[in-house]
C-alpha positions in Angstrom: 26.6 -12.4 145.3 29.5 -11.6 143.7 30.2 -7.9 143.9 27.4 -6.6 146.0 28.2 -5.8 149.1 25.2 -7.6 151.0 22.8 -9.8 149.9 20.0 -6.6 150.2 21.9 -4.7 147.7 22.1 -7.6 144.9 18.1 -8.3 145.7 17.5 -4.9 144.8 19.7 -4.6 141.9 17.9 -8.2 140.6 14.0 -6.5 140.9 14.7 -3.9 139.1 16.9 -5.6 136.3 13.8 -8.3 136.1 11.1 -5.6 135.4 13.5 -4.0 132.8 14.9 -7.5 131.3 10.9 -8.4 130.9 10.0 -5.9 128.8 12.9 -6.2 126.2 11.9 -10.0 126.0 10.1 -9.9 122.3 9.8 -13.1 120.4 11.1 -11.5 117.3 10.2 -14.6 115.2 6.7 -14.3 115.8 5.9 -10.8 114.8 6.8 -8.8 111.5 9.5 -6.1 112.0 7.7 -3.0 112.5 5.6 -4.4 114.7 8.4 -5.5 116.8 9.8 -1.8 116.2 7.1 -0.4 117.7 6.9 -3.1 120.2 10.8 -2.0 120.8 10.4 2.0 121.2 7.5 0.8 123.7 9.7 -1.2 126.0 12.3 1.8 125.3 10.0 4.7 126.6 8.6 2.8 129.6 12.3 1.8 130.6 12.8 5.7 130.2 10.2 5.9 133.1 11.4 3.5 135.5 14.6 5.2 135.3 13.4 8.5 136.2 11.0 7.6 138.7 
C-alpha cells in the first residue's frame, strides 16, 4: 500500500491497471510482426477508450 492513501484508493488504481496491463499482454513469439502490430494499435485504441470514458 505503499503510497496510496487507503487501501480503497490502491484497489481502484490496481482494477484499472489490470484491465489495461491485460490487453498489452501479447505473446510476441507466437505471432508474426504485423500481426502483433495490429494486435498492438488494437490494445492502443481500446486503452484510448478506457481513458476517456
Amino acid at each position: 500500500m505503499k503510497r496510496f492513501k487507503s487501501q480503497r484508493h490502491l484497489q481502484r488504481f490496481v482494477s484499472l491497471h489490470d484491465q489495461i496491463a491485460n490487453l498489452f499482454h501479447i505473446p510476441r513469439h507466437d505471432i508474426p510482426s504485423n500481426h502483433y502490430r495490429e494486435l498492438r494499435s488494437t490494445a492502443m485504441n481500446l486503452r484510448a477508450k478506457i481513458a476517456r470514458a
